[in-house]
VOGU-3710 file (C-alpha; in Angstrom, 3 decimals, decimal comma):
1> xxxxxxxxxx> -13,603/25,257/-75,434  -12,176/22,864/-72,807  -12,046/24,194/-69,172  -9,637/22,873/-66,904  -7,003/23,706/-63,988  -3,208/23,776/-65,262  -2,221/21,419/-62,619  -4,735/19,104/-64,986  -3,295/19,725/-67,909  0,514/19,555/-66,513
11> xxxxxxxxxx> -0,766/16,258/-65,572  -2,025/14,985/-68,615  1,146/16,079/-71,247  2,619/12,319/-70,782  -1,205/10,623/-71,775  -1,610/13,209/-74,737  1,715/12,651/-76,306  0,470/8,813/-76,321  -2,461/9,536/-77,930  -0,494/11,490/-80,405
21> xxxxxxxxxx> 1,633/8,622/-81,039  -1,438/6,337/-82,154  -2,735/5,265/-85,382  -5,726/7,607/-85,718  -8,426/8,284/-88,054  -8,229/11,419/-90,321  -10,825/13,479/-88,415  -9,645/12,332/-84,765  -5,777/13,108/-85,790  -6,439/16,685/-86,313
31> xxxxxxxxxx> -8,879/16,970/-83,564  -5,967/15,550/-81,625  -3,307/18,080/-83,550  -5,486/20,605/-82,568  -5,761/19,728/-78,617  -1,926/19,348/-78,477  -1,605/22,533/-79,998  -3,673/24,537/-77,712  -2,317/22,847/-74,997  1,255/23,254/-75,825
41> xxxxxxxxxx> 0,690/26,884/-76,165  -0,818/27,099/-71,899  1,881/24,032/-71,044  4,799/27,143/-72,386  2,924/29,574/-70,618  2,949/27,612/-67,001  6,770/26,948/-67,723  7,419/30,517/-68,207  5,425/31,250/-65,093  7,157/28,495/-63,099
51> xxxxxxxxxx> 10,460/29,639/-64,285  9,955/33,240/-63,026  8,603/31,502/-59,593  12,206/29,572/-59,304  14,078/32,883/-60,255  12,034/35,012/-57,436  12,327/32,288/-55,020  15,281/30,644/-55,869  18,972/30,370/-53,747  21,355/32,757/-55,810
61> xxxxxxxxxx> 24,849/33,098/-55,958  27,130/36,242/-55,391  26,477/36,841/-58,915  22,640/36,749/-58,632  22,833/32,941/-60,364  20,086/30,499/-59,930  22,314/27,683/-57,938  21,635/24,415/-58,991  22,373/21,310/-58,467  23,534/18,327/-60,255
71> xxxxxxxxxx> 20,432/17,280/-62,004  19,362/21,297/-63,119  17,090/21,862/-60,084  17,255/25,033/-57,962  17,252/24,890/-54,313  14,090/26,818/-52,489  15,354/28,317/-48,957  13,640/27,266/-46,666  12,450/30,871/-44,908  10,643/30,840/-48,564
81> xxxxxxxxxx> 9,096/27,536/-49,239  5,923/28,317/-48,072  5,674/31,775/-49,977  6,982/30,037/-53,057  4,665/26,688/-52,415  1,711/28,839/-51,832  2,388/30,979/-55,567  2,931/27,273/-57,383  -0,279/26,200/-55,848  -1,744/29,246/-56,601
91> xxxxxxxxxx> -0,554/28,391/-60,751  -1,746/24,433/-60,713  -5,157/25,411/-59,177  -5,558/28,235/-61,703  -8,970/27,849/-63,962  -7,736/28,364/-67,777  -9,808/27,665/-71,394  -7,838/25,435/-74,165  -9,331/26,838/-77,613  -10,115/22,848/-78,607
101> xxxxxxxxxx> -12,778/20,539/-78,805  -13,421/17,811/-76,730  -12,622/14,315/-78,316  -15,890/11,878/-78,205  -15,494/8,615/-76,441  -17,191/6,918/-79,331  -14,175/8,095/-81,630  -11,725/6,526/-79,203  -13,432/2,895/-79,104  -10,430/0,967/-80,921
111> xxxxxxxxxx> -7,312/2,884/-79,071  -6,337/1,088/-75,701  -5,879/3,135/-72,438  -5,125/2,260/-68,804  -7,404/3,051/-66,338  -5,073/5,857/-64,721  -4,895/7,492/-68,362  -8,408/7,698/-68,901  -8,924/9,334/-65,630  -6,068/11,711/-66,826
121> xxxxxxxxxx> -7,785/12,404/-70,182  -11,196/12,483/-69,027  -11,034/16,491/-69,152  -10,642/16,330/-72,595  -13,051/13,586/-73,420  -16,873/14,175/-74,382  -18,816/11,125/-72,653  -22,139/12,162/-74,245  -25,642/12,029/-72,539  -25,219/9,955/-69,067
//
């Protein structure tokens, strides 16, 4: 089991989808599947949550219609931002358990990350004895 906060793993989708993209051995690729799976399955979850957050907090028309704009975002009045901001906060900061493994560092010697996404994997990375 992998503990982390949602905010994490919102945070990581973009690194993990990279790492899915990657040459991998046999073993690591499903360990990999796996992770993404689990993860996908929280990452609908949040959306769902967030969703209902934007439809309880979110400007309406006559009609009771999410208003957006342009681009597909809804507009948060302001009398509500805080309520809302405090609820979304609230979701990000929430603990939650992926039903995964964590990958060793040892089997990702030969793949090449940044520095900024191994800080963003780290969670899901097993470092060993230190």
């Amino acid at each position: 089991m992998i503990e982390l906060k949602v905010g994490e793993l919102v945070n990581s989708t973009e690194a993990l989808q990279k790492l899915s993209q990657k040459e991998l051995k046999a073993k690591l690729a499903w360990q990999v599947s796996k992770l993404l799976k689990a993860a996908d399955k929280e990452l609908q979850e949040f959306n769902e949550t967030r969703m209902n957050l934007i439809k309880k907090y979110g400007e309406k028309d006559e009609n009771g219609e999410l208003i957006t704009d342009d681009k597909g975002n809804c507009k948060i009045p302001e009398e509500v931002t805080i309520d809302f901001s405090n609820e979304l906060n609230d979701l990000v900061e929430a603990e939650i358990e992926i039903n995964a493994n964590k990958i060793k560092i040892d089997d990702l010697e030969n793949i090449d990350f940044t520095p900024n996404e191994m800080n963003i994997l780290e969670v899901f990375i097993d470092f060993g004895e230190e």
